[in-house]
KEKE-3310 file (N, C-alpha, C; in steps of 0.2 Angstrom, whole numbers, plus 5000, padded with zeros to 4 digits):
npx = (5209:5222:5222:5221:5231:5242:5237:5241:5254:5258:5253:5261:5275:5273:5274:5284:5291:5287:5290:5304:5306:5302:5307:5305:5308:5320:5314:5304:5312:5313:5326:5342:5351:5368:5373:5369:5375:5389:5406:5415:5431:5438:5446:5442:5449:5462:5465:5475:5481:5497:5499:5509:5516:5517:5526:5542:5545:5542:5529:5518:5503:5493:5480:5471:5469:5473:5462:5453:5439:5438:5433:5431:5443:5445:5456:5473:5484:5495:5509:5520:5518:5525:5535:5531:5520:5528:5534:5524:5520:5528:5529:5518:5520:5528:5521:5513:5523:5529:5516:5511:5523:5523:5508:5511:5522:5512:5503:5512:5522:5517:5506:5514:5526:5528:5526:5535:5546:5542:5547:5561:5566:5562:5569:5584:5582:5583:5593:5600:5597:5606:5619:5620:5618:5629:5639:5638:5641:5653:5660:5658:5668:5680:5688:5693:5701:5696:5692:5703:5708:5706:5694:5686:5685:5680:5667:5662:5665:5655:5643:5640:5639:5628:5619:5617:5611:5601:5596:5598:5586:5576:5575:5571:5558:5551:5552:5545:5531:5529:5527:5528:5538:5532:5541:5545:5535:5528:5538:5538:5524:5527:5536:5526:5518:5527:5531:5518:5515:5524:5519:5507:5513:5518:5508:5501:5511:5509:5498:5500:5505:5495:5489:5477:5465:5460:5451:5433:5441:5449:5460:5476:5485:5498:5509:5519:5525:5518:5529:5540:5552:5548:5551:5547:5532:5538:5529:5517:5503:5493:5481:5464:5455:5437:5429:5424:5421:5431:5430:5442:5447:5448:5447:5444:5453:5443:5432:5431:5424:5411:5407:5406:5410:5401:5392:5381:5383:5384:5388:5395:5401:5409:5402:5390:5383:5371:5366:5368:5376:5376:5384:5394:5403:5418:5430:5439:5455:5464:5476:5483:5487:5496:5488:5485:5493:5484:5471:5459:5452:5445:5452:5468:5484:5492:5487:5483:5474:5463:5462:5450:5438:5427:5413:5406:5393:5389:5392:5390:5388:5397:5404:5424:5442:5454:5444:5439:5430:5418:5411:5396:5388:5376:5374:5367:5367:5378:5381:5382:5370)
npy = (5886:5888:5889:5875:5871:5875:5871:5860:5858:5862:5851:5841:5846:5846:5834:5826:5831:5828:5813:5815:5818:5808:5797:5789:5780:5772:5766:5756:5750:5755:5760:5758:5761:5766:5768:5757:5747:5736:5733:5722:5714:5701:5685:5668:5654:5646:5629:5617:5600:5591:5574:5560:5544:5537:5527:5519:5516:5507:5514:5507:5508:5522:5532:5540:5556:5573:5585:5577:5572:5566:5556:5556:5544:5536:5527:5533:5531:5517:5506:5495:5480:5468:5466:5473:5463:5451:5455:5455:5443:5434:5441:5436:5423:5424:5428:5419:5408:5413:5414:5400:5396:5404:5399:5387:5388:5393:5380:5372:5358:5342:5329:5315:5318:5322:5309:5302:5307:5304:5291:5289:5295:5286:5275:5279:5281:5267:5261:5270:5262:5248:5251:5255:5246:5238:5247:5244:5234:5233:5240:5234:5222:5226:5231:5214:5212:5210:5215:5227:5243:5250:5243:5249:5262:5263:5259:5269:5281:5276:5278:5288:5294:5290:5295:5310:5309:5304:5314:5325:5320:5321:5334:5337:5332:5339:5353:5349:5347:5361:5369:5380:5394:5409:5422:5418:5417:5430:5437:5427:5433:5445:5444:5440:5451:5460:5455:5455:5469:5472:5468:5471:5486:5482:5478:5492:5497:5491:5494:5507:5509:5509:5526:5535:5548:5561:5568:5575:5584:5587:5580:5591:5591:5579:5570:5561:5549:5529:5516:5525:5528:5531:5543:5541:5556:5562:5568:5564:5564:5582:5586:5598:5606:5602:5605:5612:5629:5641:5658:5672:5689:5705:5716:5733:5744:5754:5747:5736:5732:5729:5718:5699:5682:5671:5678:5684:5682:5691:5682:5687:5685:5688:5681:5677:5688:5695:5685:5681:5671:5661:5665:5662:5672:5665:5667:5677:5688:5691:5699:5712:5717:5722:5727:5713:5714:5706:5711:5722:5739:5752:5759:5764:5753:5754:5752:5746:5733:5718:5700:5690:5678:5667:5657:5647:5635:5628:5619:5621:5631:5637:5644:5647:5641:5654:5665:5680:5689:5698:5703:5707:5716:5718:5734:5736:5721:5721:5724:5717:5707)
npz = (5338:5341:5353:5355:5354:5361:5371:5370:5368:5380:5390:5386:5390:5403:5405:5402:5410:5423:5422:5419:5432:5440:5435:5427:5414:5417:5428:5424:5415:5404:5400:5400:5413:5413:5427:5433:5429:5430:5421:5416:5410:5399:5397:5394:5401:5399:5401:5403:5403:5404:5401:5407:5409:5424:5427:5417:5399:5384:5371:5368:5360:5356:5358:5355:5343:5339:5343:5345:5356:5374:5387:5407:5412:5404:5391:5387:5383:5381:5390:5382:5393:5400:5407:5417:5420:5420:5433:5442:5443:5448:5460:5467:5467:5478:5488:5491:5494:5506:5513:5516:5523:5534:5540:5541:5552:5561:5563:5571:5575:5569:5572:5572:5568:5582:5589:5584:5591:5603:5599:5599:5609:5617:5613:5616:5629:5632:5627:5638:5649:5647:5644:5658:5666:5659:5665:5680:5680:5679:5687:5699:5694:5693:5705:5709:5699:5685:5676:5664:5671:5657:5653:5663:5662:5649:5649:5659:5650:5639:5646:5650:5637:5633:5642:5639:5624:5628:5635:5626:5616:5626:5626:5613:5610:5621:5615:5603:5608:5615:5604:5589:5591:5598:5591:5581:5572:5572:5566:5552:5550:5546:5537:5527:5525:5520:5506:5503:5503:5491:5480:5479:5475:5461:5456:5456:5447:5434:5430:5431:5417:5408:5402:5408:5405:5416:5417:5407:5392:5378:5367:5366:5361:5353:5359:5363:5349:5343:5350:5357:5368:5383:5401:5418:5421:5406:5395:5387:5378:5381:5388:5385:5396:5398:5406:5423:5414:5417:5418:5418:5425:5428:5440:5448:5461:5465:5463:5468:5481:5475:5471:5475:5482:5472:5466:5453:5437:5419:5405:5392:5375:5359:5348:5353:5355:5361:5368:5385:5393:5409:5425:5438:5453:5456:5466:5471:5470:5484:5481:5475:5456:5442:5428:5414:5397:5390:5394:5388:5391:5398:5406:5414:5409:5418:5429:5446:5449:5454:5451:5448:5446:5436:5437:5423:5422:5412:5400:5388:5384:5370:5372:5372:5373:5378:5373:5371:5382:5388:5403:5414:5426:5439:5450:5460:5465:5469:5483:5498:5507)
capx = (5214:5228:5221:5222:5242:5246:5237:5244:5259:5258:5251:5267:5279:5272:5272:5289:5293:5283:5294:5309:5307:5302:5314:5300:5311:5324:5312:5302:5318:5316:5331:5347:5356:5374:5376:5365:5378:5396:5405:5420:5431:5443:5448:5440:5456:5466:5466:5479:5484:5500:5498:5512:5515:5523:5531:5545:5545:5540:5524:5513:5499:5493:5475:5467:5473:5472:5456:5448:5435:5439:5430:5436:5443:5446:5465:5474:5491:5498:5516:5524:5517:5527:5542:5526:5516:5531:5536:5516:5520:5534:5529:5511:5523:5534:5517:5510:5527:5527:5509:5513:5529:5517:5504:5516:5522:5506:5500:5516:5522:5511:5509:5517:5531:5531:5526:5542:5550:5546:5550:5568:5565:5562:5576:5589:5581:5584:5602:5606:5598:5609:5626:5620:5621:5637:5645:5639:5647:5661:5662:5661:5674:5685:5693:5696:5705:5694:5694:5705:5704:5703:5687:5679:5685:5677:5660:5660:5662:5648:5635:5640:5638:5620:5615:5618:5610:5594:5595:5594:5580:5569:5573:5568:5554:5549:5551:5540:5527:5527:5526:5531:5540:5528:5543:5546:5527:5528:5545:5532:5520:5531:5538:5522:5515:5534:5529:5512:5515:5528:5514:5502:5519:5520:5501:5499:5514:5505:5491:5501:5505:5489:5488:5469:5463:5459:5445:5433:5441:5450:5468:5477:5493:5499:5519:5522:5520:5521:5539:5544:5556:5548:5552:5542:5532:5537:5524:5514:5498:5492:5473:5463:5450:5432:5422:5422:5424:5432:5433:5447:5445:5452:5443:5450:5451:5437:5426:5429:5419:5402:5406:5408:5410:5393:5386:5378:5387:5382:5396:5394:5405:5409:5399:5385:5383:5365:5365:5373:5379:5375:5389:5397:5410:5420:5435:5443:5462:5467:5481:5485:5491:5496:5483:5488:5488:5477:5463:5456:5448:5447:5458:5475:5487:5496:5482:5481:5467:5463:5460:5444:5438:5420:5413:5400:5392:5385:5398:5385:5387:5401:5414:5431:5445:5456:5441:5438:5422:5413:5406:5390:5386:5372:5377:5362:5369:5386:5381:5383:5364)
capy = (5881:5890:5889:5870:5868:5878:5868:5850:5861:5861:5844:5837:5846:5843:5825:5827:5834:5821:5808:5817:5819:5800:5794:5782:5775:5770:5759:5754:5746:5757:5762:5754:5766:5765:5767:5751:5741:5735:5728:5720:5713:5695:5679:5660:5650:5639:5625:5611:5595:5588:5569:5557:5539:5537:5524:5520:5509:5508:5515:5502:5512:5529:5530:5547:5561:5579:5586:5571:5571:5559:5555:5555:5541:5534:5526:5539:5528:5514:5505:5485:5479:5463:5465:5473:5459:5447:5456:5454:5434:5435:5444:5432:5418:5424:5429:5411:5403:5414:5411:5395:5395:5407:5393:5380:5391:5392:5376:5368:5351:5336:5323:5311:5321:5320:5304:5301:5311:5299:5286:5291:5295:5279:5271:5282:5277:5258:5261:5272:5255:5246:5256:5255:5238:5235:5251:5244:5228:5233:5245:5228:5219:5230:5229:5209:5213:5206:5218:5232:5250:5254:5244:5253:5269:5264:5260:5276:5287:5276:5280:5298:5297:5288:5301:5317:5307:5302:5323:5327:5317:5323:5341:5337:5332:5345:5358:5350:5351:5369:5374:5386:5401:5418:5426:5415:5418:5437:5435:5426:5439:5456:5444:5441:5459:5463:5452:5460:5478:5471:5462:5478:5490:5479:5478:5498:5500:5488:5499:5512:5507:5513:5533:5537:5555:5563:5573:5577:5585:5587:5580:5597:5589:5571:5573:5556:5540:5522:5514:5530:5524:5535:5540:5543:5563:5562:5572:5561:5568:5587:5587:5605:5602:5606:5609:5619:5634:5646:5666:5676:5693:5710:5722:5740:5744:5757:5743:5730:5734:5730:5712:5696:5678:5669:5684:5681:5686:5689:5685:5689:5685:5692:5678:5676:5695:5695:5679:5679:5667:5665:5663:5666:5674:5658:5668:5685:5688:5695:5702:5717:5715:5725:5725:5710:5717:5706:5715:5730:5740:5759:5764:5763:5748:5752:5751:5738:5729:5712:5695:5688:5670:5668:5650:5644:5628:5628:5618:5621:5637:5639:5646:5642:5642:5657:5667:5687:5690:5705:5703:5714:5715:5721:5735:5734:5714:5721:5727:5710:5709)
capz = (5336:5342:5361:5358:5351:5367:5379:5369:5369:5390:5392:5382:5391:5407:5406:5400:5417:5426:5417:5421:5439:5444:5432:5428:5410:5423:5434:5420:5412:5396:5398:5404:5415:5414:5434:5436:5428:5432:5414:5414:5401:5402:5392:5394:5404:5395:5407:5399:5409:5403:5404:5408:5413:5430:5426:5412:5397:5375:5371:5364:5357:5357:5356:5352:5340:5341:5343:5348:5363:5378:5392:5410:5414:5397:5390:5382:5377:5384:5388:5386:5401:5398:5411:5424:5422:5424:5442:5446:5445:5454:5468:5470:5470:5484:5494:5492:5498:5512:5517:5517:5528:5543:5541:5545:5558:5565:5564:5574:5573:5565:5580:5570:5573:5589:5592:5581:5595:5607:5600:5598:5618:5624:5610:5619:5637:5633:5627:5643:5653:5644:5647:5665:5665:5658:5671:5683:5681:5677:5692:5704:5692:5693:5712:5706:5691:5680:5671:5667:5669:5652:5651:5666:5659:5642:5652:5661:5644:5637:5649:5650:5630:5634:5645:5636:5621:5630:5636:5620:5613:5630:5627:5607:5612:5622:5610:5599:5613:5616:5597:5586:5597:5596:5587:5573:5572:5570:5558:5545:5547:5544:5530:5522:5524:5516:5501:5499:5501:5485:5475:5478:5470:5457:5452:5451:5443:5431:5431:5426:5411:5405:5404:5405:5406:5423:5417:5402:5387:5370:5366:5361:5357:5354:5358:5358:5345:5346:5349:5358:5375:5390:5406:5420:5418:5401:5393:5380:5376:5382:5386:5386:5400:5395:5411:5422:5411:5421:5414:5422:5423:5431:5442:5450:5468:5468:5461:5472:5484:5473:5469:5482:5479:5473:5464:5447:5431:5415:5400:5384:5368:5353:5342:5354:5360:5362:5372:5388:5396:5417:5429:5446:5455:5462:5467:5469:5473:5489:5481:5470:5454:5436:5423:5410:5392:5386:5395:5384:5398:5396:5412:5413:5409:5422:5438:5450:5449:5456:5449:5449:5443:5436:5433:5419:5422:5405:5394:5378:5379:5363:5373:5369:5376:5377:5370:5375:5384:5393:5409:5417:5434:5440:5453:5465:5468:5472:5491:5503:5511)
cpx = (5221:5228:5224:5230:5245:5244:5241:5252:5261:5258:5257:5273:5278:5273:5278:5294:5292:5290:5302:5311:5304:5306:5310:5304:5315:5321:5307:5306:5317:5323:5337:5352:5364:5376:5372:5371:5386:5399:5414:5424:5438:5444:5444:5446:5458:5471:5469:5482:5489:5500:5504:5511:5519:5527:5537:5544:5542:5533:5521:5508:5494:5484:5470:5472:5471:5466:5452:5445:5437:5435:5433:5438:5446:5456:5467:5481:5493:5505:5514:5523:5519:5532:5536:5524:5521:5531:5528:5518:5524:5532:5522:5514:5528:5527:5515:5515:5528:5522:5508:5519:5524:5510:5504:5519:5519:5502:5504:5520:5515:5513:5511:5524:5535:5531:5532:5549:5550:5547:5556:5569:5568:5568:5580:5587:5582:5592:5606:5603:5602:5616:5623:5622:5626:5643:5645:5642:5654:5664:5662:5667:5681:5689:5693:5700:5703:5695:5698:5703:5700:5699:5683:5681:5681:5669:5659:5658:5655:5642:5634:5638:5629:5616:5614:5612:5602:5592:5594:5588:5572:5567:5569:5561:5546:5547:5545:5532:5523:5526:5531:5532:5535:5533:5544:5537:5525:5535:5538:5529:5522:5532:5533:5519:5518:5531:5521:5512:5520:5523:5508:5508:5518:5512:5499:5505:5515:5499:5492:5503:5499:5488:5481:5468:5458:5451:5443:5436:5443:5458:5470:5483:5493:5505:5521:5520:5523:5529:5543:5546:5553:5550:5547:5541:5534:5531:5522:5509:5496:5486:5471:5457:5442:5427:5425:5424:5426:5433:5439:5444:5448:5446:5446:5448:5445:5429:5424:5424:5411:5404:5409:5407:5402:5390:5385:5380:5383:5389:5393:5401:5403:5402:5391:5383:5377:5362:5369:5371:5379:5382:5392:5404:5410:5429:5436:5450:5461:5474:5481:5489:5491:5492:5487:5487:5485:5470:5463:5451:5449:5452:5465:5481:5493:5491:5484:5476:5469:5458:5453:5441:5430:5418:5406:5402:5390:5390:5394:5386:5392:5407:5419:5439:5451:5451:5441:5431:5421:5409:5401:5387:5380:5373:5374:5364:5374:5386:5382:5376:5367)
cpy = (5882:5889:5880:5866:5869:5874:5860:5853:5858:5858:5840:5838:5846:5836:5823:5828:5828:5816:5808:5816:5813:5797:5788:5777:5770:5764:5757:5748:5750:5758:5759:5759:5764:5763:5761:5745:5739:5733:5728:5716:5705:5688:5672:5658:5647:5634:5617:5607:5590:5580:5564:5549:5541:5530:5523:5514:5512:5510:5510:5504:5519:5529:5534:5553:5566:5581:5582:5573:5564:5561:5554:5547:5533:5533:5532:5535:5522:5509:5497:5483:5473:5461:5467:5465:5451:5447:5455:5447:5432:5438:5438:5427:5417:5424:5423:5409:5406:5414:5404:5395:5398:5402:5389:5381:5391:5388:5371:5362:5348:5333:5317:5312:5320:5315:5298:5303:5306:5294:5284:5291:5290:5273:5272:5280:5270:5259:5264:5268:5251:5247:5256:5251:5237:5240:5248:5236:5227:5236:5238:5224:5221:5229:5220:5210:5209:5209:5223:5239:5254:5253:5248:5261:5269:5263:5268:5280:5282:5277:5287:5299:5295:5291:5306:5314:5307:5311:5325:5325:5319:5330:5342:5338:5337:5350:5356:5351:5357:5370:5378:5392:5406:5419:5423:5417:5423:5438:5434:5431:5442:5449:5443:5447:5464:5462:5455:5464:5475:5472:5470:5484:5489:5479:5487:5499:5495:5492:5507:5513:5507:5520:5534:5546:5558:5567:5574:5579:5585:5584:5586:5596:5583:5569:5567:5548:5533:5521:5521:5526:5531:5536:5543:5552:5564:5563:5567:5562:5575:5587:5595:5604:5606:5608:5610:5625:5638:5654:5670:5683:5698:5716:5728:5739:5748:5751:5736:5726:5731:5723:5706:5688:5674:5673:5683:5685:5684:5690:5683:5689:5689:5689:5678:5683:5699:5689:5678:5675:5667:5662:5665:5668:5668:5661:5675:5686:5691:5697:5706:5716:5722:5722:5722:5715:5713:5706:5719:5732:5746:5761:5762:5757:5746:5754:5747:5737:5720:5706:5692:5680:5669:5663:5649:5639:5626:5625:5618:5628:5641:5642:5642:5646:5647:5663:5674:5688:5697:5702:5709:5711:5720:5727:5735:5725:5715:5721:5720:5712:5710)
cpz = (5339:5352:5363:5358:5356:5370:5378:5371:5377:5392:5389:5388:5400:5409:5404:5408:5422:5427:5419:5429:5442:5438:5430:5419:5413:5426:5429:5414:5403:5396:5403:5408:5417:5425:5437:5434:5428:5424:5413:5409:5404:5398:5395:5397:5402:5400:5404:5405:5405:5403:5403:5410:5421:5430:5417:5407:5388:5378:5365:5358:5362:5353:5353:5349:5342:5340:5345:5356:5367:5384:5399:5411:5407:5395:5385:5377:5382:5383:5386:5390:5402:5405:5416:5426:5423:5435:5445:5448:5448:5461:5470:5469:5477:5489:5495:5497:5508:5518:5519:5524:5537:5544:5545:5549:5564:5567:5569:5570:5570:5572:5580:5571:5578:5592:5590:5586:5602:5607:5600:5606:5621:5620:5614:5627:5637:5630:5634:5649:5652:5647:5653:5667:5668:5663:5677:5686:5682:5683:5697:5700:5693:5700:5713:5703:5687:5674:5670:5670:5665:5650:5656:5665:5653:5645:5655:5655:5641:5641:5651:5641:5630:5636:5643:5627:5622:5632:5630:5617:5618:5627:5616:5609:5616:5618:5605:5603:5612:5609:5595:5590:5592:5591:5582:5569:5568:5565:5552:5544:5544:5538:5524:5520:5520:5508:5499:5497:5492:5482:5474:5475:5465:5453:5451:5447:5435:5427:5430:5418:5405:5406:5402:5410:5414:5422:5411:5397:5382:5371:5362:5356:5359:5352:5358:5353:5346:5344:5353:5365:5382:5396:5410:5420:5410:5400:5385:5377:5379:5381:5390:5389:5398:5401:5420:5418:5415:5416:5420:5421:5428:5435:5446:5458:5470:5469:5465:5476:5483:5471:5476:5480:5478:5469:5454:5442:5425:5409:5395:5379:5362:5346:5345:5360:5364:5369:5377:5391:5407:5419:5436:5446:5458:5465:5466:5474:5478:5488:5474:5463:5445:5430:5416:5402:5386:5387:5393:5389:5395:5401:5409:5414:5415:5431:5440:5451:5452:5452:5452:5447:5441:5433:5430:5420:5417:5399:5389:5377:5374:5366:5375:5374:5376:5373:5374:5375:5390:5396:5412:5422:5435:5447:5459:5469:5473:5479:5493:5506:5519)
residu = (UNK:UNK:UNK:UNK:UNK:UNK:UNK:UNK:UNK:UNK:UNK:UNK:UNK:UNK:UNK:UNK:UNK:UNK:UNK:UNK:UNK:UNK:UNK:UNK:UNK:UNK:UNK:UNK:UNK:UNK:UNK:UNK:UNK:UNK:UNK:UNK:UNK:UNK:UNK:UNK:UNK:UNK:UNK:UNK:UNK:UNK:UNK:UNK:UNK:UNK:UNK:UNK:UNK:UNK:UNK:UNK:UNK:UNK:UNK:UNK:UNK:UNK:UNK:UNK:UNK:UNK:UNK:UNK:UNK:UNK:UNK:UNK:UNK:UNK:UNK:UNK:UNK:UNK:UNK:UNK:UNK:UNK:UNK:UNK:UNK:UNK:UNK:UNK:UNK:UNK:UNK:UNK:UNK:UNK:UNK:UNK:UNK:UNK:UNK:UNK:UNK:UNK:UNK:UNK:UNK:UNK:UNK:UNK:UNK:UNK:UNK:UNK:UNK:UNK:UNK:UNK:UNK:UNK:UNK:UNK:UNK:UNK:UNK:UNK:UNK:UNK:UNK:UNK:UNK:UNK:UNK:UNK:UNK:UNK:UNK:UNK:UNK:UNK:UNK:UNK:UNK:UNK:UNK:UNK:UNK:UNK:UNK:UNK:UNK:UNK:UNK:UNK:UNK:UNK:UNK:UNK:UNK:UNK:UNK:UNK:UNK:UNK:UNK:UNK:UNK:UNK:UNK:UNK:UNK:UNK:UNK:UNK:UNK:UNK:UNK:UNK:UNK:UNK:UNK:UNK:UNK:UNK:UNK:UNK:UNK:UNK:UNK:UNK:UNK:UNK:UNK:UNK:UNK:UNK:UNK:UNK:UNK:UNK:UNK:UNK:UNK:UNK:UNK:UNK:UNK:UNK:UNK:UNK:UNK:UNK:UNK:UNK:UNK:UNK:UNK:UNK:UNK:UNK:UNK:UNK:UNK:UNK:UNK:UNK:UNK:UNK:UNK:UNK:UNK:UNK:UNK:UNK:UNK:UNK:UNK:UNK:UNK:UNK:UNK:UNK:UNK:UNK:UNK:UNK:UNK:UNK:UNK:UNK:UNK:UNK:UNK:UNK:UNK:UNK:UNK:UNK:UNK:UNK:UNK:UNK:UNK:UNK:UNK:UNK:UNK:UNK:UNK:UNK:UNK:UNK:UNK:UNK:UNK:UNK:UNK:UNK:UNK:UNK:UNK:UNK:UNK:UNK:UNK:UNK:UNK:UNK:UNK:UNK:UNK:UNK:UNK:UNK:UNK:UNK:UNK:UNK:UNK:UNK:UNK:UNK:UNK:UNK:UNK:UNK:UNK:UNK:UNK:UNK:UNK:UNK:UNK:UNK:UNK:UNK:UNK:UNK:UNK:UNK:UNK:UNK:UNK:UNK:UNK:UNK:UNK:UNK:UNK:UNK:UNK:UNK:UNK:UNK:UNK:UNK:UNK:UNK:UNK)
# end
């Protein structure tokens, strides 16, 4: 009996040894060895987007209260759009008149126009027949004394006024011919291009007169109420954005080393400490900095450690913002292949 206690005795402690010296809890995952795991410590980001009009004016209505869920893209408050939406009619009236005027620009004369053009021509051409006439009657009368000087001075100036008359009606004429000059052409344009850029000012600053939210999540604060007179940036509601979560979080220089961006985190919370949470590294500072003290870490408050940034996809997984969470790194990941 006693042969047999000693040999269970031996075979125990043997096997013990064994066990020992291949480490086989270790690679069998009995046992969780501290140097396999990295375990950081660090808050949820409290990532708030003040939201403002960009333009000024009453607030009309204010459409979600604190704690409410918004969607992106959704109205959060909006002004009197009263005085916008007059300047919108205003400016689509200016752009018409002036689409109108580059039109008529570019389409020239009417031929009725012109053919009012000559007929004004050929009136002034049978008047300066006319005055020819009578000069040159007078030009033979004259060395008779039939008549005086002052009438063949008064013939003269009439066929000089005949003649300039009949000039002007040809050169009328002309001009309406050739058309609208190029540069009156390009005037139009730049003016109606002036008058649109307007029209398109005035219709987003229409369009702002609605504040809708940039991004999924919660109104945390609702600063101002209807009737309030704002200007532009004035702060009217305060949204606390729900996705991506980001975790912050602090790591030491010896440590650096073993993490890289990309690398698969596990984070764990106080309420769900059993259930963690998957995430990456999306970030690690390139600069040194004093360890904040709302990280509880065992080293010293006064180290330099460097920021790090770790993003869950997972907006269901319960965490909240501003929350304190533990990270666990696997240290065999840390290396870079």
């Amino acid at each position: 009996m006693k042969r047999l206690v000693v040999t269970c005795v031996a075979l125990l402690l043997f096997a013990t040894g064994l066990i020992w010296w291949f480490d086989v809890p270790n690679k069998m995952g009995w046992v969780e060895s501290k140097s396999t795991r990295l375990t950081l410590y660090g808050n949820v980001d409290i990532r708030q987007v003040p939201l403002g009009f960009r333009v000024n004016g009453r607030i009309e209505k204010v459409w979600f209260d604190e704690g409410d869920k918004v969607a992106a893209g959704s109205v959060i408050a909006s002004l009197d759009a009263t005085t916008y939406r007059q300047s919108v009619d205003a400016a689509i009236a200016e752009v018409s008149a002036l689409r109108a005027t580059l039109d008529k620009a570019v389409a020239g004369p009417r031929q009725t126009e012109i053919a009012q053009a000559e007929a004004s021509l050929n009136e002034r051409l049978a008047d300066l027949e006319n005055v020819t006439l009578a000069y040159e009657r007078a030009l033979r009368l004259r060395p008779n004394g039939t008549i005086s000087q002052s009438g063949l001075d008064e013939a003269i100036a009439t066929k000089s006024i005949a003649n300039a008359r009949t000039a002007s009606a040809r050169e009328a004429l002309a001009l309406l011919k050739e058309g609208t000059r190029k540069e009156d052409i390009e005037t139009a344009k730049a003016n109606l291009a002036a008058a649109e850029a307007k029209l398109s000012s005035a219709r987003t600053a229409l369009e702002d007169t609605q504040l809708r939210a940039p991004n999924d999540g919660i109104i945390l604060s609702r600063v101002r109420e209807p009737g309030s007179i704002v200007a532009p940036s004035d702060p009217v509601s305060v949204l606390s954005l729900l996705k991506p979560v980001w975790v912050r979080s602090y790591i030491s220089e010896m440590e650096l080393g073993r993490i890289h961006p990309g690398m698969v985190v596990d984070v764990y919370s106080d309420t769900n400490s059993d259930k963690p949470v998957k995430g990456k590294i999306g970030f690690i500072s390139p600069v040194a900095e004093f360890t904040p003290k709302s990280v509880e870490t065992p080293e010293l408050r006064t180290d330099l450690v460097y920021r790090l940034r770790v993003i869950v996809d997972d907006t269901t997984s319960g965490l909240r913002q501003g929350m304190p969470v533990t990270l666990r790194l696997p240290m065999e990941a840390g290396q870079k292949p």
